[in-house]
N, C-alpha and C positions, 0 to 999 in steps of 0.2 A: 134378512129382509132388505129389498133394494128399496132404498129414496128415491122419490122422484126429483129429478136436480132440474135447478129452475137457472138457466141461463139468459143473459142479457145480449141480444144481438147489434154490433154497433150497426147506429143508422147512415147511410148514404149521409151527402151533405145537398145532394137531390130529394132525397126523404126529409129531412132539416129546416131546410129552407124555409117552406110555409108555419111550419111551429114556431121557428124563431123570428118570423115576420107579423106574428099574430101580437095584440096586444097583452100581454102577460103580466101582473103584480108580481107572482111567486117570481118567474123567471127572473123578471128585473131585479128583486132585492136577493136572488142567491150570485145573481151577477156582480148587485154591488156587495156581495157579503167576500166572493171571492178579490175584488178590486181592494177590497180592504186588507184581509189576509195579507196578499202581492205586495204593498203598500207597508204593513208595520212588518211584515217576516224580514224584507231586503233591506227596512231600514235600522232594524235589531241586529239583523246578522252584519249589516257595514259596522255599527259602532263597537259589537265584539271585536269583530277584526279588529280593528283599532286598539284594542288590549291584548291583542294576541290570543282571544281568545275563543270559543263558540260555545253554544248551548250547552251543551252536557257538560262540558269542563266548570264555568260558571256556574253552572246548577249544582257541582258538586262543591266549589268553594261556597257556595250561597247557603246550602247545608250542611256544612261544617262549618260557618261562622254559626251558625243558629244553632249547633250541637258542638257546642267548646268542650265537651268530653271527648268528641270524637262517633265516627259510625264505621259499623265493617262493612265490607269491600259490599257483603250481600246483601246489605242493609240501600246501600246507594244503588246497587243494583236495582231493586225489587223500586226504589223511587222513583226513578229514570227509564224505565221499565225497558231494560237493555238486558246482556246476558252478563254475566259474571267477568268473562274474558276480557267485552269490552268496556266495562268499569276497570278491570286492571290496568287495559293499556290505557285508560285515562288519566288513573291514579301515575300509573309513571312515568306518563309526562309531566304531570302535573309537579312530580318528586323531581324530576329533572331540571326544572325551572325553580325549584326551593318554594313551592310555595303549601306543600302539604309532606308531613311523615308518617310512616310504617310504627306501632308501637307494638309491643306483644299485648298480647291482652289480659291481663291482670287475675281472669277467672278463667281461662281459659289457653293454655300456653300455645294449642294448636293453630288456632286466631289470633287477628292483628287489628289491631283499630286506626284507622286513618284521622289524621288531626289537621289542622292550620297551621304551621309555622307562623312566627310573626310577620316573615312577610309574605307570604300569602294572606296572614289577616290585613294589613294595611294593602294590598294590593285590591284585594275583593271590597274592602271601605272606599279604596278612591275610586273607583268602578263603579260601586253605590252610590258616590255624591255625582255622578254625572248623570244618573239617569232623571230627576226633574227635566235637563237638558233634554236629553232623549224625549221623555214627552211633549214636548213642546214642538220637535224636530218631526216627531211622528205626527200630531196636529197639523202641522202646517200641511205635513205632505199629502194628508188627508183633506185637507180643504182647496188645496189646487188640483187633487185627482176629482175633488166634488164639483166643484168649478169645469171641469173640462169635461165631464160627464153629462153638468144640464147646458154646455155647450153644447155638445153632442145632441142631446134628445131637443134643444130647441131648431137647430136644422136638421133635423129631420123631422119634425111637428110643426114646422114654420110657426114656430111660436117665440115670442122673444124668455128669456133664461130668467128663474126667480131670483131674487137676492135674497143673502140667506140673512137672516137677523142674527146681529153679534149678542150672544150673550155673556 
């Protein structure tokens, strides 16, 4: 039995034009839902760099501090919802840097449980007291993208810009 397949055709930015010139609610706040996004993704992914580190690597010491027995390779997997492969080569990096070990697994000799080394535990802790920083660093950047936004919509509304109440 054939599906009917429902394809999306991209629109000209001739076809665009009067939609995106219309006054829109939905439109406005998925715009500023993506301004936001743009906003805490670059400024999460700058201060990993700064540990040497990125999402999935971090998410994996972040659940191995919260699982001090240790998880398998397909355990983290299935969390990070990545394949198997590339949970390994995460793990051995990670192993390469000293901050996670390989153990057999205790009920299981054909499996291996992944742990924290100690330092990996103190590395993923000092990583964890920076982030109050981080949010405060992601606020801010949030309220100067807010700011330059009802800039924005006041020349072009010839309206002057609200100010926003500190709470």
């Amino acid at each position: 039995m054939k599906r009917d397949t429902f394809a999306i055709r991209p629109m000209s930015l001739t076809e665009l034009t009067p939609f995106l010139a219309k006054e829109s609610p939905s439109l406005d706040l998925f715009l500023n839902f993506f301004g936001t996004y743009r906003v805490v993704s670059s400024t999460v992914e700058q201060h990993l760099e700064k540990f040497g580190l990125n999402e999935a690597k971090c998410s994996i010491l972040m659940l191995l501090l919260r699982h001090q027995d240790g998880m398998a390779p397909s355990q983290l997997a299935d969390f990070l919802n990545v394949t198997r492969g590339t949970v390994t080569s995460l793990i051995e990096s990670l192993k390469h840097a000293g901050f996670v070990d390989r153990h057999p697994n205790r009920f299981d000799r054909r499996t291996v449980t992944i742990r924290l080394t100690e330092k990996g535990s103190e590395y993923i802790t000092a990583f964890l007291s920076t982030v109050p920083k981080l949010r405060e660093e992601i606020l801010a950047q949030l309220e100067a993208s807010s700011q330059i936004m009802r800039a924005d919509e006041s020349e072009t509304s010839g309206k002057k810009p609200k100010k926003l109440a500190k709470g």
